[in-house]
KEVO-824876 format. One line per field, with one value per residue (C-alpha): residue number from 1; x, y, z. Coordinates in Angstrom, 2 decimals, padded with zeros to 5 digits. Each point is the difference from the previous one (the first is absolute). Last residue first. Example, Ala and Ser with C-alpha at 12.3 -4.5 7.8 and 13.67 -1.06 7.14 Angstrom:
% residues 2
n c(2|1)
px c(013.67|-001.37)
py c(-001.06|-003.44)
pz c(007.14|000.66)
***
This chain:
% residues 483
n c(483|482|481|480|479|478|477|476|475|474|473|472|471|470|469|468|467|466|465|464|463|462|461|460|459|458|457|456|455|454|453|452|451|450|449|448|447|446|445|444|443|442|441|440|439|438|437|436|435|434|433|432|431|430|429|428|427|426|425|424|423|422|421|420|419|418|417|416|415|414|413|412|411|410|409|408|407|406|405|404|403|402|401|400|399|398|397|396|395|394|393|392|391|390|389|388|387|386|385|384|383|382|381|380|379|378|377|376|375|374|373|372|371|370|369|368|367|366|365|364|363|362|361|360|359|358|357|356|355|354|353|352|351|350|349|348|347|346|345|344|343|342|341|340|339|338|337|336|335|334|333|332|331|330|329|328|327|326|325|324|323|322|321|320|319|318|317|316|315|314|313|312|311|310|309|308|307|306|305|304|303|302|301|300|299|298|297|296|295|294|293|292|291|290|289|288|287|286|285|284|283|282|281|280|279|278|277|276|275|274|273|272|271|270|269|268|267|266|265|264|263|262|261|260|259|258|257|256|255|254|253|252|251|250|249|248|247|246|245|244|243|242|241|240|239|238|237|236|235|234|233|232|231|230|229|228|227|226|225|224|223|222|221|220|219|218|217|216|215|214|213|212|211|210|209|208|207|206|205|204|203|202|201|200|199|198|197|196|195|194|193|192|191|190|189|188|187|186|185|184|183|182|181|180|179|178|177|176|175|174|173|172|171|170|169|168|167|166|165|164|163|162|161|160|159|158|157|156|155|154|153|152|151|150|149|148|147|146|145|144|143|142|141|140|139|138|137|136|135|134|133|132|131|130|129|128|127|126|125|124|123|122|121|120|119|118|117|116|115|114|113|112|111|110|109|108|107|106|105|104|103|102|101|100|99|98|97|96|95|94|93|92|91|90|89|88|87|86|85|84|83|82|81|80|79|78|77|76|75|74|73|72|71|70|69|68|67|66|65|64|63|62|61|60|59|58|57|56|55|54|53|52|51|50|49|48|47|46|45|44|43|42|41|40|39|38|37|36|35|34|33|32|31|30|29|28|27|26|25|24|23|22|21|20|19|18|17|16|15|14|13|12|11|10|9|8|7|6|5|4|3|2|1)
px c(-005.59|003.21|-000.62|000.97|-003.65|-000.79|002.95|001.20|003.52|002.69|003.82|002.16|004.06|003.28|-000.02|-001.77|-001.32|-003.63|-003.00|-003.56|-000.82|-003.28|-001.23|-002.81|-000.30|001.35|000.78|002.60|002.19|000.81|001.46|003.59|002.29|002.54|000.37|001.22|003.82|001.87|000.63|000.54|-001.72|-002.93|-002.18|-003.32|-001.33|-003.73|-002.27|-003.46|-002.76|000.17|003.31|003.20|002.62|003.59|-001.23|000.46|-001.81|002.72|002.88|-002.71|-001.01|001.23|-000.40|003.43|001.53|-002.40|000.78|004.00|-000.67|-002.01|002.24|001.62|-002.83|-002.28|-002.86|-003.24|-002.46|-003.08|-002.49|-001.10|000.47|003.53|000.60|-001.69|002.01|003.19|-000.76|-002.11|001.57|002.39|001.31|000.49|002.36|001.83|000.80|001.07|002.13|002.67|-000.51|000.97|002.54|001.97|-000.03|000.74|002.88|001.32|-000.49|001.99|002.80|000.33|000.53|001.96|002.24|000.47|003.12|002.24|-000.30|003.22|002.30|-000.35|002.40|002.74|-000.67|000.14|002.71|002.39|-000.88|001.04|003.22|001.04|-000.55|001.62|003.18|000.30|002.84|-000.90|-000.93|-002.32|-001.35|-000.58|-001.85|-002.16|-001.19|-000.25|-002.33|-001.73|-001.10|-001.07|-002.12|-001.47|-001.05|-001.39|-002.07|-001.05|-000.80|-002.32|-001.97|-000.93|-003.60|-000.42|-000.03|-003.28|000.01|-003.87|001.14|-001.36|-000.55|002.58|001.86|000.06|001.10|002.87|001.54|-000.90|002.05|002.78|000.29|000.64|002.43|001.96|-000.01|001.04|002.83|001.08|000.28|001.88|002.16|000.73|000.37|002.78|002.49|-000.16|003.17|-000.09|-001.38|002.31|003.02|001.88|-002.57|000.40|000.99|-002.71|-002.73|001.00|-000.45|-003.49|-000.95|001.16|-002.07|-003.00|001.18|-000.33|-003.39|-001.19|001.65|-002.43|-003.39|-001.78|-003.96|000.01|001.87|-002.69|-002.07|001.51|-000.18|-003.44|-000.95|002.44|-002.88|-002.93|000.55|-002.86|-000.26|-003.18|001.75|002.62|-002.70|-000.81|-004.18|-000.17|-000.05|-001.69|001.78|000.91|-003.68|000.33|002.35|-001.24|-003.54|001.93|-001.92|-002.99|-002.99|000.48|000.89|000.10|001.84|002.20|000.94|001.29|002.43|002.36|000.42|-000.33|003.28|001.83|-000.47|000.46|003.28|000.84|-001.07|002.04|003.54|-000.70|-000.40|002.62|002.31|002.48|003.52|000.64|001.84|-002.84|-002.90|002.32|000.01|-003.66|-000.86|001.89|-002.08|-003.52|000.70|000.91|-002.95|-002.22|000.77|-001.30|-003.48|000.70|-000.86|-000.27|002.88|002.28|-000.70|001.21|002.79|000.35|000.34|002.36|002.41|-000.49|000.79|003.05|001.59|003.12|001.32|-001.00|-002.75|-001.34|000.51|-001.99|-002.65|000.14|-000.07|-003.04|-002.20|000.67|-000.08|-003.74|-000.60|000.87|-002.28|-002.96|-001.81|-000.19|-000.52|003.14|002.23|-001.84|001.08|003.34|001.37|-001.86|001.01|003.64|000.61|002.41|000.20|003.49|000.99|000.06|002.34|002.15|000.47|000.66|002.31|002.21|-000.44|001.98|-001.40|001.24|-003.32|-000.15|-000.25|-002.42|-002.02|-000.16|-000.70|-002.79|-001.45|-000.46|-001.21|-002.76|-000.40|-001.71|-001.88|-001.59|-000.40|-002.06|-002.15|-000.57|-000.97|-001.98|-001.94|-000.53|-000.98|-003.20|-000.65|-000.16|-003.91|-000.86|003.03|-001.35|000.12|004.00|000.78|-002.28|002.31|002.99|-001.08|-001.80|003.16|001.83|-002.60|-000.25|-003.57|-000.17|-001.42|-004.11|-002.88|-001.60|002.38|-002.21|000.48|-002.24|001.42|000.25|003.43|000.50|-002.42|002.50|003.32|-002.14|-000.97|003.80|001.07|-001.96|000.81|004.05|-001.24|-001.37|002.77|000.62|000.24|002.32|000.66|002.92|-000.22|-000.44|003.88|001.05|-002.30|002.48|003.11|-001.25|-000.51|003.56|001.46|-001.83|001.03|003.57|000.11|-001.29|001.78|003.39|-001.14|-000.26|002.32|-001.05|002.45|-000.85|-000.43|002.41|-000.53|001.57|000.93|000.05|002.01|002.44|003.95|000.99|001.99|-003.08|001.39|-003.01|-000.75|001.84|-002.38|001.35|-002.08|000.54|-001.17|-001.94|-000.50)
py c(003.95|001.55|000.99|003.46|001.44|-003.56|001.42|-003.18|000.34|-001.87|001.12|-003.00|000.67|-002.20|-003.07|001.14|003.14|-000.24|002.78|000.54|-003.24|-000.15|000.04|-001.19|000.56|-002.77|001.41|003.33|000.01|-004.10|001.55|-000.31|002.68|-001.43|-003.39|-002.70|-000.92|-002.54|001.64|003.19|003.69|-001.02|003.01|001.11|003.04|000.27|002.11|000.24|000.94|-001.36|000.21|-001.98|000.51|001.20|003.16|002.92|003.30|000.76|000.03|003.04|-000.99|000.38|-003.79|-000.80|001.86|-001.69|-002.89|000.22|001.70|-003.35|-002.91|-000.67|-000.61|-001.90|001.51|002.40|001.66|001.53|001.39|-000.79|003.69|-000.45|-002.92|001.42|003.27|-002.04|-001.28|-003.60|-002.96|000.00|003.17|-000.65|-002.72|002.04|002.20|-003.07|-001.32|001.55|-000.70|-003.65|-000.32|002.25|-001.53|-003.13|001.41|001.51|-003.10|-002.02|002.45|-000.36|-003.67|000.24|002.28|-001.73|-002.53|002.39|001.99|-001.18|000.26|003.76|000.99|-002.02|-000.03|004.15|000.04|-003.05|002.24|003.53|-001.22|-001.74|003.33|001.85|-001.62|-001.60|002.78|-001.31|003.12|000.04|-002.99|000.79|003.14|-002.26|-001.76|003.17|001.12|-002.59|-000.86|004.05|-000.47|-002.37|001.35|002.68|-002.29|-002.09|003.10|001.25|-003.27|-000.77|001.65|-002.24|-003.07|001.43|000.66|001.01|003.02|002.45|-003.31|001.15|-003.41|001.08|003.65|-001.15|-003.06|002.80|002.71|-002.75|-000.65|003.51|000.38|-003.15|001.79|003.40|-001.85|-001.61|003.59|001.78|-003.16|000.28|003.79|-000.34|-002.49|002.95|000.89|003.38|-001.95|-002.72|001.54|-002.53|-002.80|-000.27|-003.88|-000.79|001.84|-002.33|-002.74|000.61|001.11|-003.51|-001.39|001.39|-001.22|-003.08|000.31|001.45|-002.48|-002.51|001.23|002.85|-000.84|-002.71|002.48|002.45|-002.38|-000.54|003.74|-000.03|-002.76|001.02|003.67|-002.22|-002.21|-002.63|000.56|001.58|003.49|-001.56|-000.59|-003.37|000.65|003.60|002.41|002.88|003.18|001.07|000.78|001.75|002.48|001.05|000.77|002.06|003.55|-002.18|001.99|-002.32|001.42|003.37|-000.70|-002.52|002.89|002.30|-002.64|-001.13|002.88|002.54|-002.00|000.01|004.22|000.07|-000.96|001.55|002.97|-000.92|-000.67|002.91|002.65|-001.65|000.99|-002.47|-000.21|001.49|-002.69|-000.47|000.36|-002.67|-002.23|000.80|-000.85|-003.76|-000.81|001.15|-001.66|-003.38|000.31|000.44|-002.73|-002.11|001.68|-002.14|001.91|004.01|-000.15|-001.35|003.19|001.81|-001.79|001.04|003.44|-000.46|-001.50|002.86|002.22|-002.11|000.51|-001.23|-002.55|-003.06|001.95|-000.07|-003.94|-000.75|002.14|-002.01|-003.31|001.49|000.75|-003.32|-001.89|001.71|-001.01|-003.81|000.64|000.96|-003.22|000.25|-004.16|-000.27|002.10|-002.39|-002.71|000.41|001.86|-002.74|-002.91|000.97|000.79|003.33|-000.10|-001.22|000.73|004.03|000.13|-002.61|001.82|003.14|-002.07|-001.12|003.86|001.00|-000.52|003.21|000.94|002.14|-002.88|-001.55|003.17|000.12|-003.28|-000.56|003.39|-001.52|-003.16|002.34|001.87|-003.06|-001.11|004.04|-000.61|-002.86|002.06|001.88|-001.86|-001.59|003.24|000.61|-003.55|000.31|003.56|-000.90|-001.08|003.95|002.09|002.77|-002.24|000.14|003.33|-001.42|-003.26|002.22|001.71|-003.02|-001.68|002.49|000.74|-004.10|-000.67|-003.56|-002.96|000.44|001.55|002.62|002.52|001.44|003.01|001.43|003.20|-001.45|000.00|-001.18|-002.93|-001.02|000.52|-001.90|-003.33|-000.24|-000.25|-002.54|-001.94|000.39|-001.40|-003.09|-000.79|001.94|-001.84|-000.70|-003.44|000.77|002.84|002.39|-000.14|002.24|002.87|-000.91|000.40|003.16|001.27|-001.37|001.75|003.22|000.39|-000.87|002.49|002.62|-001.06|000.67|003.60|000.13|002.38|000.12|001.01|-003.31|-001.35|001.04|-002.75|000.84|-002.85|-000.64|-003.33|001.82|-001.29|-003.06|000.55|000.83|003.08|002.47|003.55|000.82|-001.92|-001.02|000.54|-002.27|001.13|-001.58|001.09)
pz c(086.94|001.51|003.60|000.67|000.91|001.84|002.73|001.68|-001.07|-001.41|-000.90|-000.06|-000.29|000.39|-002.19|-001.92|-000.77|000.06|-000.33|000.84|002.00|001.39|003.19|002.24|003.55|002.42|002.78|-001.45|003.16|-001.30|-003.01|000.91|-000.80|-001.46|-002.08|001.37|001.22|-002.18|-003.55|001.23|000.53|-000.95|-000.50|000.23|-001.30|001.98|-001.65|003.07|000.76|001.86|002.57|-000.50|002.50|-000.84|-000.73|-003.07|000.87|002.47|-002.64|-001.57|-003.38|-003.71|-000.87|-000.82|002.92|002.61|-001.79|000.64|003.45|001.07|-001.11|003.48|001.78|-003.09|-001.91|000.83|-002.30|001.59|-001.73|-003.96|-000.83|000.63|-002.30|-002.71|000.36|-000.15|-003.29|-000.58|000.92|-003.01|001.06|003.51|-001.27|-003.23|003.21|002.46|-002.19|001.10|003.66|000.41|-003.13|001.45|003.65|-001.61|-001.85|002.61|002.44|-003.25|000.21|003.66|000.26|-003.32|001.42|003.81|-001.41|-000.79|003.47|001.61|-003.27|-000.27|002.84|-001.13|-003.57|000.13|002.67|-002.46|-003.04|001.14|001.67|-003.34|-001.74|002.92|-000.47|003.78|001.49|003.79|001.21|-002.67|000.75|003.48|-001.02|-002.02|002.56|002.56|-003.00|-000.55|003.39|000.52|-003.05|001.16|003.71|-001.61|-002.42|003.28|001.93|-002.90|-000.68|003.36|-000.22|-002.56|002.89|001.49|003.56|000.30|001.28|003.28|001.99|002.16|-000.35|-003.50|000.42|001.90|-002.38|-003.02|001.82|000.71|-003.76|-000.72|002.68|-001.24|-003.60|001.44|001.95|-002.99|-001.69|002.24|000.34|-003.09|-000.45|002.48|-002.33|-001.97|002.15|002.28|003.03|-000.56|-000.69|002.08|000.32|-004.18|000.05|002.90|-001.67|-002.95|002.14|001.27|-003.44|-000.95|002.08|-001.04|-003.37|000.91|001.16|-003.28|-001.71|002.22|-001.32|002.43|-000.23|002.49|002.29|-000.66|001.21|003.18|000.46|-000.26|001.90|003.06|000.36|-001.06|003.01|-000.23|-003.64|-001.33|-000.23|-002.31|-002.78|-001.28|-000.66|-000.44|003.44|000.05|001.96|-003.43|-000.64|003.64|-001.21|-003.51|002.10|001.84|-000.73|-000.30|-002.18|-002.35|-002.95|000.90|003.34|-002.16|-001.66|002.49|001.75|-001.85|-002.25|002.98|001.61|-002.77|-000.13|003.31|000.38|-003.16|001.77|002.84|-001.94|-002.13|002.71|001.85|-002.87|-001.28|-000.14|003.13|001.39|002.35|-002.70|-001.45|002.87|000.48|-003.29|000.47|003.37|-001.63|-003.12|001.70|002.55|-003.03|-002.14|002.22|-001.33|-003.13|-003.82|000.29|002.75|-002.96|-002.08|003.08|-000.04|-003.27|000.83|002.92|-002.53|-002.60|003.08|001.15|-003.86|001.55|-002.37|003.12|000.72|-003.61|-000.14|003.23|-001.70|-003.24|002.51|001.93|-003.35|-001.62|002.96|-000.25|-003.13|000.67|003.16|-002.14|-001.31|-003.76|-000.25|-002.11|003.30|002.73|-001.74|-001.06|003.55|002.23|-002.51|-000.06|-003.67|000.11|003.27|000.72|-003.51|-000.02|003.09|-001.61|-002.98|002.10|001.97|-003.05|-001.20|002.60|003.49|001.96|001.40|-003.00|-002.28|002.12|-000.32|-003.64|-000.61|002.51|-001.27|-003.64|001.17|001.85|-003.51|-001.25|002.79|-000.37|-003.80|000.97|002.44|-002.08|-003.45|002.17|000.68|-003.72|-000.78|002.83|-001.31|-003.84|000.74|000.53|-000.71|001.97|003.04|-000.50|001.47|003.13|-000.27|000.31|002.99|001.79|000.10|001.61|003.07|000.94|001.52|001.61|-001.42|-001.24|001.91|001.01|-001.85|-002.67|-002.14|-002.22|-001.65|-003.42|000.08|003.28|-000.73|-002.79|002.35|002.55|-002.38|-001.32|003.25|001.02|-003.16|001.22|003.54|-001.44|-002.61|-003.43|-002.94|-002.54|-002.60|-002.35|-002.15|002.68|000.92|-002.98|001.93|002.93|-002.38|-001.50|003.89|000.83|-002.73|000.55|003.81|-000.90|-002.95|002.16|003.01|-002.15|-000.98|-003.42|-002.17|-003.67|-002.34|-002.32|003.39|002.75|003.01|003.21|001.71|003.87|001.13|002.23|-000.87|002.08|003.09|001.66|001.46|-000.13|000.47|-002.91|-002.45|-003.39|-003.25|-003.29|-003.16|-002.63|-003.46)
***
């Protein structure tokens, strides 16, 4: 049976969305069944075409050196602490590890949409605006993609949504505590977590002793491995500091670039329902700093603050300025736009059925079109790397392959082979060298195939394995040639 839980500490008007699940006499904990749904759901997901993406391989490579007490840093995106936890747990799984840590980051999307329902509702939403909340990044192209592709900002709106919710029922510490979590995945984080533990060391509702040692803690797991991996205490720091091809920090004013960006990013329900925050602050000015109304605001100035810390650290040069790192504010600022929709709506006695449907077109509608677009770059990006064990495996094994010297393969490619082939992300290049196994790649029907041979001048090599149209493995290693 189910049974509904209201919270005292809040006046929603609607009752508190917690259940408590008692199962044959069972009693779960709701974020036990939530957690465990979503993670089912995830594995569910690996029946259509999965993959991780370049920094997700990366990953994968360190929690595997890790376990074998071999770690290397040198090269590859930037170190992430969290990550590199679970995919450490994984490396014992051997070739499951990739599926495992999708099935992670997945669940993470997962409970995000969740979160966005919960805490619209308790920003005074109703259900209509939970809906709503849920729908207006439920398939936006930078929420889709980046969540199939086991990226980690849908896990860590995940993580900073659940903690919004705690604060919101009072359980500050749990919030702090996932903050904390948060801190393990985006150094912005950090300012955030550091302002909201002091409030609460403040209030005395947590110990300085705990603030600063968790302080440190997320500090030492930045930090302490890259030194044994690379010997760099920053080295996380100034592989962020490189800029990919489109980034913000390329722009001639990185700072205005980012936030015009994130204004591409925000679809025009969003915008309306920025206004309608603006109006509903107007029709609760009386008790407005004891009205939910408050949290809003709370919240949109969080998301602007967020964005501003990415405009700053761009024209620093400290970020490349990448559009992902926008995913957080633009959720927050969602949900808020839901919410103040639906709280309209419920002012305006719309049966909250009809409510629910018109917020979830509404804020749905703009990103129809941008699902197949992303689907079929999943797919692709699937298809890419999954065959890339039955490929190494039909040019000889792995160990073949490193015996023969130096294997190299295309930028953006080099974690997933360096994975495949049990090496070092550093032992993979992006310039042939004999002797040489080169794994080339076209990446699309018009542009060539990557790398170019030209580094090699001219010295014979035979073809070990094909995958068309993607893969060519060749080498100029006589051992490997096939007679």
């Amino acid at each position: 049976m189910l049974k509904r839980l209201t919270s005292p500490a809040l006046d929603t008007g609607e009752p508190s969305p917690a259940l408590e699940l008692n199962i044959a006499g069972l009693r779960i904990a709701p974020w036990v069944a939530m957690v465990v749904g979503c993670v089912a759901l995830a594995a569910l997901s690996l029946l259509l075409p999965s993959a991780p993406t370049y920094d997700g391989w990366a990953w994968l490579i360190w929690g595997r050196e890790i376990a074998h007490l071999d770690l290397s840093t040198t090269l590859g995106p930037s170190w992430k602490p969290l990550p590199v936890m679970f995919t450490t747990v994984f490396s014992i799984f051997g070739d499951a590890a990739p599926y495992l840590w999708i099935v992670v980051a997945r669940a993470g999307a997962l409970l995000a949409l969740i979160f966005a329902f919960r805490v619209a509702l308790k920003l005074g939403g109703g259900v209509a605006g939970g809906v709503g909340a849920v729908a207006a990044f439920l398939i936006a192209p930078w929420w889709l993609l980046h969540a199939a592709l086991a990226n980690s900002e849908a896990l860590m709106v995940a993580l900073v949504l659940a903690a919004i919710d705690s604060h919101l029922e009072g359980r500050r510490r749990l919030a702090f505590g996932l903050g904390v979590a948060t801190a393990l995945l985006r150094p912005e984080a950090w300012v955030f977590l550091a302002v909201y533990g002091l409030w609460l060391a403040w209030r005395r509702e947590l110990k300085l002793t705990v603030l600063f040692g968790s302080g440190a803690m997320v500090l030492a797991l930045w930090v302490l491995p890259e030194w044994w991996g690379s010997g760099d205490w920053l080295r996380a720091a100034h592989s962020a500091q490189t800029p990919v091809p489109g980034s913000a920090r390329l722009a001639d004013d990185p700072f205005l670039e980012v936030f015009r960006r994130a204004s591409t990013m925000v679809a025009v329900p969003l915008m309306v329902g920025f206004v309608l925050l603006a109006a509903r602050l107007v029709a609760e000015r009386r008790n407005f700093r004891s009205g939910i109304a408050l949290r809003s605001v709370w919240l949109l100035a969080a998301a602007l603050a967020w964005v501003g810390l990415v405009g700053v650290m761009s024209a620093k040069g400290d970020f490349s300025g990448n559009n992902r790192y926008l995913m957080l504010p633009l959720v927050l600022g969602g949900v808020v736009a839901a919410a103040s929709a639906g709280w309209w709506l419920r002012k305006l006695r719309v049966p909250n059925a009809i409510a629910a449907v018109v917020l979830g077109i509404a804020f749905v509608a703009p990103w129809v079109d941008d699902v197949k677009p992303v689907t079929d770059r999943v797919d692709y990006q699937a298809k890419l790397t999954g065959g890339l064990p039955e490929l190494v495996a039909d040019a000889g094994g792995a160990e073949a392959l490193r015996r023969c010297g130096n294997l190299s393969t295309g930028a953006y490619l080099v974690p997933s082979v360096a994975w495949t082939t049990g090496v070092h992300i550093e032992q993979v290049s992006i310039e042939p060298k004999a002797p040489a196994v080169v794994f080339r790649v076209r990446v699309n029907a018009v542009e060539g195939a990557d790398p170019p041979l030209t580094a090699l001048g001219g010295a014979r090599t035979q073809d070990l394995a094909v995958s068309p149209p993607q893969w060519r493995v060749l080498t100029t290693c006589p051992e490997l040639w096939r007679k």
